[in-house]
Every structure is written in C-alpha cells, then in structure tokens.
C-alpha positions as CSV (number, residue, x, y, z in Angstrom):
1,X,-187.6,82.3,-64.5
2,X,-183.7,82.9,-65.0
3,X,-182.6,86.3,-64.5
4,X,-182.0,89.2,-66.9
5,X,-178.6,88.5,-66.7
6,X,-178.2,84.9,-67.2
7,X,-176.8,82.9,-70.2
8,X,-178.6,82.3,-73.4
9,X,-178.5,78.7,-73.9
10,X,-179.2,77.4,-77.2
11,X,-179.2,73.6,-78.2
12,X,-179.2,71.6,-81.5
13,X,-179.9,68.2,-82.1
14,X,-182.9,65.5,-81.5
15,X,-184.6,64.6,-78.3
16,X,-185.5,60.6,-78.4
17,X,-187.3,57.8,-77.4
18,X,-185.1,55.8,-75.6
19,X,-186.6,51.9,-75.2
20,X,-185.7,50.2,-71.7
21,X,-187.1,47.3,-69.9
22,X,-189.4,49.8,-68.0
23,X,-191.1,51.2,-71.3
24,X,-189.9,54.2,-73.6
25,X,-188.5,57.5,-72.2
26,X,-187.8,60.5,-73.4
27,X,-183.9,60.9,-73.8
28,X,-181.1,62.5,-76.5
29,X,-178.5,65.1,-75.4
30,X,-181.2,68.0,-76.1
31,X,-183.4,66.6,-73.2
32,X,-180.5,66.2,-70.5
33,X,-178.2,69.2,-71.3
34,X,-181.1,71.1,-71.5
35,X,-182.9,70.4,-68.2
36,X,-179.4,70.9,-66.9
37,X,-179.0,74.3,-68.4
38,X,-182.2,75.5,-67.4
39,X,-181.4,74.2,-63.4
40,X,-178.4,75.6,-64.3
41,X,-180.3,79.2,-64.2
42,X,-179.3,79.5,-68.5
43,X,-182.2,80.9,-70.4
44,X,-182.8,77.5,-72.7
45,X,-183.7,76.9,-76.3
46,X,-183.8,73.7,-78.3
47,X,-184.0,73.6,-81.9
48,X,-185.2,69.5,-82.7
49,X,-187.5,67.3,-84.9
50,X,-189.7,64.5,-83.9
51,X,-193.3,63.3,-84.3
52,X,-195.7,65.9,-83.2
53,X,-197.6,63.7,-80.8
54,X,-194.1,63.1,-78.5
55,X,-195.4,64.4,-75.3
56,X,-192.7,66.8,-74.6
57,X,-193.9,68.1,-71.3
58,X,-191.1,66.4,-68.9
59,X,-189.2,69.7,-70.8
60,X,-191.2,72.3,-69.6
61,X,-189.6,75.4,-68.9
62,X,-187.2,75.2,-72.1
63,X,-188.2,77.2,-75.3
64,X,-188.7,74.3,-77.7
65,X,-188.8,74.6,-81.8
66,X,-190.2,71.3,-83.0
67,X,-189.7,70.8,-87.0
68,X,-192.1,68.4,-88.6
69,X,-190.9,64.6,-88.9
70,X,-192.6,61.3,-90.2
71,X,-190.2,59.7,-86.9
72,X,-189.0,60.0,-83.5
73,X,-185.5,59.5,-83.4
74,X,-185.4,56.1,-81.0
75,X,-182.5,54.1,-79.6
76,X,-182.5,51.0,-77.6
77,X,-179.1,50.8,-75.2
78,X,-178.1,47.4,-73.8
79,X,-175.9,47.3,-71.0
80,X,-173.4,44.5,-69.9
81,X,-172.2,46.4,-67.1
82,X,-170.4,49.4,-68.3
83,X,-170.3,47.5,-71.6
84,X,-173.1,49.3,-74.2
85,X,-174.3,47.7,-77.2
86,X,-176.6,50.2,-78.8
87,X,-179.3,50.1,-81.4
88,X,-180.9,52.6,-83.4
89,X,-184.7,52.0,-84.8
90,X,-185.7,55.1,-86.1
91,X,-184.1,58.4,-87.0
92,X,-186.5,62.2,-87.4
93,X,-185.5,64.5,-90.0
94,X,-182.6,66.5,-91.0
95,X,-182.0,70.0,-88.5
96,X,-181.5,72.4,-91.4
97,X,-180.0,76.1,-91.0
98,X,-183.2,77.5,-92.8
99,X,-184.9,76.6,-89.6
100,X,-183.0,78.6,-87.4
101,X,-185.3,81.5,-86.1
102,X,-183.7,84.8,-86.7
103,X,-184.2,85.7,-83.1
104,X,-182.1,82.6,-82.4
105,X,-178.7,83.5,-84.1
106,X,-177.2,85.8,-81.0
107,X,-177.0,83.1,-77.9
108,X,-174.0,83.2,-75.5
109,X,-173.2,79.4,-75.8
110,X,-174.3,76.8,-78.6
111,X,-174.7,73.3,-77.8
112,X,-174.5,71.3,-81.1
113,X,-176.1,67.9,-80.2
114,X,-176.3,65.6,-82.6
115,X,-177.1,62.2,-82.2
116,X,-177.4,60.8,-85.4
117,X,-176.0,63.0,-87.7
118,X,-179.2,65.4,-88.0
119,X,-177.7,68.4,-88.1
120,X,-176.9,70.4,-91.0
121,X,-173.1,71.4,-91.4
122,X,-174.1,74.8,-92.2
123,X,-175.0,75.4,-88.2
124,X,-171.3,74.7,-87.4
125,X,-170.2,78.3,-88.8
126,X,-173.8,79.9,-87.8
127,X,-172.9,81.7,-84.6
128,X,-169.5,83.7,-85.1
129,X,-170.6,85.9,-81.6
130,X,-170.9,82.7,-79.5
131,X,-169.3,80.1,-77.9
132,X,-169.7,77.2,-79.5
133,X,-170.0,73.8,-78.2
134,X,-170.0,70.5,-79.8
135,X,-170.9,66.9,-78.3
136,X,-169.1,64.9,-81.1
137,X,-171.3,61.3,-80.4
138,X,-173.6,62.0,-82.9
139,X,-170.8,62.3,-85.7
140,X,-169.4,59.2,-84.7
141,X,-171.9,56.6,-85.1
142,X,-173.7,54.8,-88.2
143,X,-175.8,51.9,-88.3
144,X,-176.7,49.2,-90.3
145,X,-180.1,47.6,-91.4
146,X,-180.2,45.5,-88.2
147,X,-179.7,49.3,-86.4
148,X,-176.7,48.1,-84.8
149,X,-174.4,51.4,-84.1
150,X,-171.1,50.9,-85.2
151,X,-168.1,53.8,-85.6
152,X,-167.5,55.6,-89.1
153,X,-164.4,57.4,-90.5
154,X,-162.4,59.7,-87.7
155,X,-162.7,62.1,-90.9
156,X,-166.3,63.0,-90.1
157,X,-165.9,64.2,-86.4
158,X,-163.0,65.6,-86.8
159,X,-164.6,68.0,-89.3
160,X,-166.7,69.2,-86.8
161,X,-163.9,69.8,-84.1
162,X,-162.3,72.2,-86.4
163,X,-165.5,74.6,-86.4
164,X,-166.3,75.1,-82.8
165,X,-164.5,76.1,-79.7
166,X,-165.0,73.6,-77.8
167,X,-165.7,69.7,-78.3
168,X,-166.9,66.5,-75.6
169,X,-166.4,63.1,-76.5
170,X,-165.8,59.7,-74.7
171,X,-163.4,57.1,-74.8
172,X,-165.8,55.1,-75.4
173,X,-166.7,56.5,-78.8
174,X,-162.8,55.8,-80.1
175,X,-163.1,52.9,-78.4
176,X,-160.3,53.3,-75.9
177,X,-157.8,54.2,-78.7
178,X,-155.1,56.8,-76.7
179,X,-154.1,57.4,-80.3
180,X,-157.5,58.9,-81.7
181,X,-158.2,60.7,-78.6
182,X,-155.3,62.8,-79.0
183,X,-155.4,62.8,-82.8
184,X,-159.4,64.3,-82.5
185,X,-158.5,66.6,-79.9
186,X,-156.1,68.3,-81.8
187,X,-158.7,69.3,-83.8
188,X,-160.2,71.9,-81.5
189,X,-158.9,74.6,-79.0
190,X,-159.7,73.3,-76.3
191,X,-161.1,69.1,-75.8
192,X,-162.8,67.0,-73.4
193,X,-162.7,63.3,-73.5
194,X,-165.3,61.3,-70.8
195,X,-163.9,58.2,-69.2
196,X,-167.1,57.3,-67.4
197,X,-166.8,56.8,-63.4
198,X,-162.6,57.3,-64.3
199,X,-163.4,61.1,-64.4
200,X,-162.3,63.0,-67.5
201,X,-159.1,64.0,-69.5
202,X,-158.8,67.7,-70.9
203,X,-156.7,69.0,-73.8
204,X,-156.0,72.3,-73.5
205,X,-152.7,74.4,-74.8
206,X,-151.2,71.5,-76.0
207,X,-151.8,69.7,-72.7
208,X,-153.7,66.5,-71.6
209,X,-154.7,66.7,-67.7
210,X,-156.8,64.0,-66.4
211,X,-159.5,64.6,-63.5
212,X,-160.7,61.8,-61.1
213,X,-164.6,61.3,-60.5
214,X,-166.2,61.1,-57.5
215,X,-167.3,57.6,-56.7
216,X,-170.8,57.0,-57.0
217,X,-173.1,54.3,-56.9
218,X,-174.0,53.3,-60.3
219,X,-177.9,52.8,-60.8
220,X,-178.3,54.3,-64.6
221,X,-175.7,55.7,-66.8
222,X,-178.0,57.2,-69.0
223,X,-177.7,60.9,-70.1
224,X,-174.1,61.5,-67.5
225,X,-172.4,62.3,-70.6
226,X,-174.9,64.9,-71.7
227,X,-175.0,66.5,-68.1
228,X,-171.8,66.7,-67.9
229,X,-171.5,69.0,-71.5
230,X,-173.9,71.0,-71.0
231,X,-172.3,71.7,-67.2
232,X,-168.7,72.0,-69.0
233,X,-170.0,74.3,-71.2
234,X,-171.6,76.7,-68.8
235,X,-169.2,76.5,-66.5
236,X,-166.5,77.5,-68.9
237,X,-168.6,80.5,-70.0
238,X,-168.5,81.3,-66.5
239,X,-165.0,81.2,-65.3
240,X,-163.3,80.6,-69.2
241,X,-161.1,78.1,-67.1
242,X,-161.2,74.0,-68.1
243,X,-160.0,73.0,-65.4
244,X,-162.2,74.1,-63.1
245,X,-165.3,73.3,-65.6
246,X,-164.2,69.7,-65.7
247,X,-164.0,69.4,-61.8
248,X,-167.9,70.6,-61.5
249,X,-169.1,68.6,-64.4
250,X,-167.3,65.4,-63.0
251,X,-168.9,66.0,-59.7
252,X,-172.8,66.5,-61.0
253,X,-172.2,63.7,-63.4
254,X,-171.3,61.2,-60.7
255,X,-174.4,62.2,-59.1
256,X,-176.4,62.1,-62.1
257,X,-175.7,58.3,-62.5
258,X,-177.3,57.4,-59.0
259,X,-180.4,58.1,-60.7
260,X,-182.4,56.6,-63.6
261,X,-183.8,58.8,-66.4
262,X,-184.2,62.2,-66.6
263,X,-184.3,62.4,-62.5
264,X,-180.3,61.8,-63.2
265,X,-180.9,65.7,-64.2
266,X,-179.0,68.2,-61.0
267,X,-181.0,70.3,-59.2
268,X,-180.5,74.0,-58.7
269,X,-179.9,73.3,-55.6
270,X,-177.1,70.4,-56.3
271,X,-175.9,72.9,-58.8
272,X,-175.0,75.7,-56.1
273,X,-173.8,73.3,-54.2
274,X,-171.4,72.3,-56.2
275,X,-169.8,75.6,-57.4
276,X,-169.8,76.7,-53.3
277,X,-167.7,73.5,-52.7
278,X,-165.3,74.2,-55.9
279,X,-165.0,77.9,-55.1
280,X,-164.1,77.4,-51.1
281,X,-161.3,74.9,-52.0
C-alpha cells in the first residue's frame, strides 16, 4: 500500500489490446503509466472503457473504473526498426465527464491519456486544484477504413495543450517537423517532446533544452513513451523542476525498452534507484 502521504494519481484514457507476433497483450498509456505510478509509490486510479471480459488482472493494485463498451480499443504496431507503422482495429467507447466519480475530482496530478480520441473535452477543465497532465498521441492520430493511423490537423492537439499544465509528445507524432514541435509547445507552460533512444527536448520559459538518453539495448519499444509521462509527471510534482524530471524519466525509459510488454514497467526498486543516483550528482 502507498503511504498516507503519497500522490493521488488519477488517469484517463483506454487500456488496449495490443496484437504482436506473440498473441494479444494488454497495452495503452493507462496500463503502463499506471503500473509505473503505482511502483512509483502514487496512490492510482484509472478511469477507461473496454469489454467487460478483458482480463484486467496484470493491473492489480490500481483502482480501476471500467465503463461499458461493445469494443476493446486494439492496435497492431509494426516495426521496421525504429520505423512504426501502426494499425487500429477496434476503438471502445467515448470517456464522458458524467462518469467521473465525485470522489475522483480532487487528485494531485491528472494524466489525460488518450489514445484515440476517447476522451471527452469536458475533462480538460475538470480538475482546476490539480496538476494536469496531458499525453497528446491520442489527439494526433486518425484512421481510415483499412485502420491505418495517419496524423490529423495540428489544430486538434494543440487545443488540448492550451488546457493543461503540462503536455508529452514525440517527434515522431509531428513527424520530425522542428517547426511543429515548437509551434505545439507553445501551446502549454511547460512541453516535452520524446526523441526515442535520442533522449528528450524540454520547453520550458521560453526555452528548448535537450537531454541525452542513456544507451540501452533495444528489445521492445513498447509503452517507453507512457513510462516515461507518467515518471515526468510525478517527478515534477515532486521537485516542480523539468529538468530534473526529464533526466529520471529518460533513465527508467531506456530501461524500460530492454524489456518486452508490460515487464518494460520499473520497479520500486529501479525507481529509488534512480532518484538516489539523480539526487547524489
């Protein structure tokens, strides 16, 4: 159990089924940021939709609010080495603000986690007490009837930044553009865009500082992007400095992708680890 003290950590947004040669697996932001919140020590709450019969138990441990839906949100990723062409098959229901417990409405950070557009745009002004994140992929992707995932209008992300404190992207999602990365994080106080094993770039006070990974060993890149959110986020709740976050998140993201799946998720112990290393240099 987390302690009294720790951080109410509430997330938004669909866990998946993500097809791989090795079968389905449970995937979306909601399931990695969450296990990593929860190792984190965060007290963790999920607010999703998917079919009732997704067995949901690789989640223990985090306070789950399942809405109804016909579908399982389910994506199929294919890799040409760092190259992704992704696929979307099925899509759950809309996440809207009427089923938001009332308990839920006071956490210390929000996670917005879209990753198809699920979520209702009323959520983005819900939580006026928190500290607000947002993981912009899932405003940043349609699909067509063949499921094929291709960008939409800057417009629609850029939306979002403007609501929350906080926003995480990837290069990848403005496909490389130097241009729209700065444009988007304009958007929001303070900005975050991935650059896979590169490390990371933060926009902060009308800066841009980039931050080197560690090198790793890549086996599965698979959910690094979601770890290292939810580990910028908490990490910035802790210390309110970016810099600092974005060094920690880089270094259990690096690790995460030496792993496949969900075992990509840090440990407590790799967690503590981490913050003793950043907070003797």
């Amino acid at each position: 159990m987390p302690p009294s003290s720790a951080p109410e950590y509430l997330l938004i947004g669909h866990i998946t089924q993500d097809r791989s040669l090795s079968g389905d697996r449970l995937g979306g932001t909601v399931a990695y940021a969450g296990l990593t919140a929860l190792a984190y020590g965060a007290k963790t709450k999920a607010l999703t939709a998917c079919r009732s019969d997704l067995d949901l138990s690789l989640l223990e441990g985090i306070d789950i609010r399942r809405l109804a839906s016909d579908q399982t949100t389910t994506f199929e990723n294919k890799y040409l080495g760092q190259e992704r062409a992704q696929f979307i098959r099925a899509v759950a229901g809309r996440i809207p603000i009427s089923n938001l417990p009332n308990d839920w409405r006071m956490p210390d950070i929000v996670h917005l986690a879209p990753v198809a557009d699920e979520i209702d745009p009323s959520l983005l002004t819900a939580f006026p007490h928190a500290m607000v994140g947002a993981t912009l992929q899932g405003w940043m992707r349609v699909w067509g009837p063949d499921g094929a995932v291709r960008p939409p209008p800057r417009d629609h992300a850029r939306g979002a930044a403007r609501a929350v404190s906080v926003v995480i992207f990837s290069m990848e999602d403005v496909h490389g553009s130097e241009r729209e990365a700065s444009a988007l994080a304009k958007c929001c106080p303070i900005a975050v865009a991935t650059e896979g094993t590169l490390g990371c770039r933060v926009y902060w006070n009308e800066r841009m500082r980039h931050f080197p990974a560690p090198e790793s060993v890549l086996v599965d890149p698979t959910g690094a992007g979601d770890i290292f959110a939810a580990t910028f986020f908490l990490r910035l709740h802790e210390t309110r400095d970016p810099y600092e976050a974005a060094r920690m998140a880089n270094q259990l993201a690096a690790r995460s992708v030496t792993r496949t799946g969900l075992e990509g998720v840090p440990t407590r112990a790799e967690i503590l680890e981490a913050k003793m290393g950043l907070e003797s240099e």
